[in-house]
C-alpha positions in Angstrom: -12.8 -21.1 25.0 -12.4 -20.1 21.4 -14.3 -17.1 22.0 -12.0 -16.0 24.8 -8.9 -16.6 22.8 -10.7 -14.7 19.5 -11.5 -11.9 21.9 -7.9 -11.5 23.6 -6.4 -12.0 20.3 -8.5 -8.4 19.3 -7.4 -7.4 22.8 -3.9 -7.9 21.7 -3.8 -5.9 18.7 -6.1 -2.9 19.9 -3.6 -2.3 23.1 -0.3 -2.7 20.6 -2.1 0.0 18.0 -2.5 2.3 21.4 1.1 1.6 22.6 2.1 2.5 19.3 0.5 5.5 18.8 1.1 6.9 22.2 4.9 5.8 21.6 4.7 8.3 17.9 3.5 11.2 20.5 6.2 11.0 23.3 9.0 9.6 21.1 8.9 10.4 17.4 6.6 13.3 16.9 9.2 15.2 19.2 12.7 14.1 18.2 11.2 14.6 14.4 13.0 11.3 13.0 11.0 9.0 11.0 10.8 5.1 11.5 10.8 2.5 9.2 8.0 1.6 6.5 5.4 3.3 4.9 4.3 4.7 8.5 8.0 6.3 8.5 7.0 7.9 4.9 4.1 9.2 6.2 5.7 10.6 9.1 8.0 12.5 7.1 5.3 13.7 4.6 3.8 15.2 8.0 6.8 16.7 9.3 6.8 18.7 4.9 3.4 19.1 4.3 1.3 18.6 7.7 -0.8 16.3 7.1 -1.5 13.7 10.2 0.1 10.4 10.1 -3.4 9.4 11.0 -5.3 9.9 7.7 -1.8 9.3 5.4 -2.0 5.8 7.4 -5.5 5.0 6.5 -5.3 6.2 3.3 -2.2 4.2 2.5 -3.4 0.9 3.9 -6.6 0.8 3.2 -6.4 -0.4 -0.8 -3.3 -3.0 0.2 -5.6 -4.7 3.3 -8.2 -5.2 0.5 -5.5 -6.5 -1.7 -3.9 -8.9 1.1 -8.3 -9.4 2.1 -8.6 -11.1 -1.8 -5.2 -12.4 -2.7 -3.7 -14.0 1.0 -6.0 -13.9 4.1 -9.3 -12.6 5.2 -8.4 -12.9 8.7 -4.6 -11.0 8.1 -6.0 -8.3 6.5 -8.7 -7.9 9.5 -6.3 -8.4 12.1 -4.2 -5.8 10.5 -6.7 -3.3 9.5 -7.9 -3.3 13.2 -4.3 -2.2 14.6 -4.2 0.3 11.5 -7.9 1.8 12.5 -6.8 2.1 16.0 -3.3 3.1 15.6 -4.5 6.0 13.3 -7.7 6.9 15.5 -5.4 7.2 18.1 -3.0 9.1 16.5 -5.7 12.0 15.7 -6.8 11.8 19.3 -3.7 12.0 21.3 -3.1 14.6 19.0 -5.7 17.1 20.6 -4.0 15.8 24.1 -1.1 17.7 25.8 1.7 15.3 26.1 4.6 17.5 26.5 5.3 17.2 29.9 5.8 13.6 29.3 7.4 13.9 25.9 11.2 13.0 25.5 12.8 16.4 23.9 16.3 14.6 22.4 18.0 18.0 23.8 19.9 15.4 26.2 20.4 12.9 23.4 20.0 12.5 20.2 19.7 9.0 19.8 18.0 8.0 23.0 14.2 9.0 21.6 14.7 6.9 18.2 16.4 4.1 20.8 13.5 3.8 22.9 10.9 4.2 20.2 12.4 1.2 17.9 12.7 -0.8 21.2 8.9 -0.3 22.1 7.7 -0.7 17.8 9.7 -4.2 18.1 7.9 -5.2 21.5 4.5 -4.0 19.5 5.5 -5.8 16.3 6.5 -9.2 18.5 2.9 -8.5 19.6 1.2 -8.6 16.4 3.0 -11.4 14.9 1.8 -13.5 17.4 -1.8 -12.4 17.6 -1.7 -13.2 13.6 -1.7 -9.6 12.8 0.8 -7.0 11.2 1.2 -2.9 11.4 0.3 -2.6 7.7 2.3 -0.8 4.8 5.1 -2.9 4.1 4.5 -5.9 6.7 1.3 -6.4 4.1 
């Protein structure tokens, strides 16, 4: 039973750091806003200097998970590096994939893309707080 919980605990956080990916591609990547935390800085960085919110997201959380891994929790700082690995692996994947057909353009509205986005980041942060885990950068 504890193995089953463990497993839909990693469950849990690898499905959040794919819904939160695939919500950058259809909802932030096209409306060109930036969110919150260090993952908003990095998107902005992106949007100046095109480089992928993918590697700026490992590269950035990387040396604060070891810092949380030796100075708060082991298991935080796994929980959370998992989402981070998949959120940015999935970031460079969906990347190569066409998603403009499915894409909100804010050509409509301008603030119905950064509306749905923040609605779907606090659903996948709910997520991760109670599967023990956080999105990295400034939740560390």
């Amino acid at each position: 039973m504890i193995r089953f919980k463990k497993g839909l605990t990693f469950l849990v956080i690898v499905l959040a750091a794919c819904a939160g990916a695939l919500n950058y591609q259809l909802f932030v990547f096209p409306n060109q806003f930036a969110p919150s935390g260090l993952n908003g800085i990095c998107t902005m960085i992106q949007y100046l200097f095109h480089i992928n919110v993918g590697y700026m997201s490992l590269l950035v959380n990387i040396p604060l998970a070891i810092a949380v891994f030796f100075k708060v929790s082991r298991s935080l700082a796994l929980r959370s590096m998992l989402y981070v690995s998949v959120f940015s692996v999935m970031l460079l994947l969906l990347e190569r994939v066409d998603l403009s057909g499915i894409a909100y353009d804010t050509a409509s509205s301008a603030i119905l893309g950064p509306l749905v986005a923040g609605i779907i980041n606090g659903g996948i942060y709910a997520a991760l707080v109670s599967a023990g885990a956080y999105s990295g950068g400034t939740d560390y």
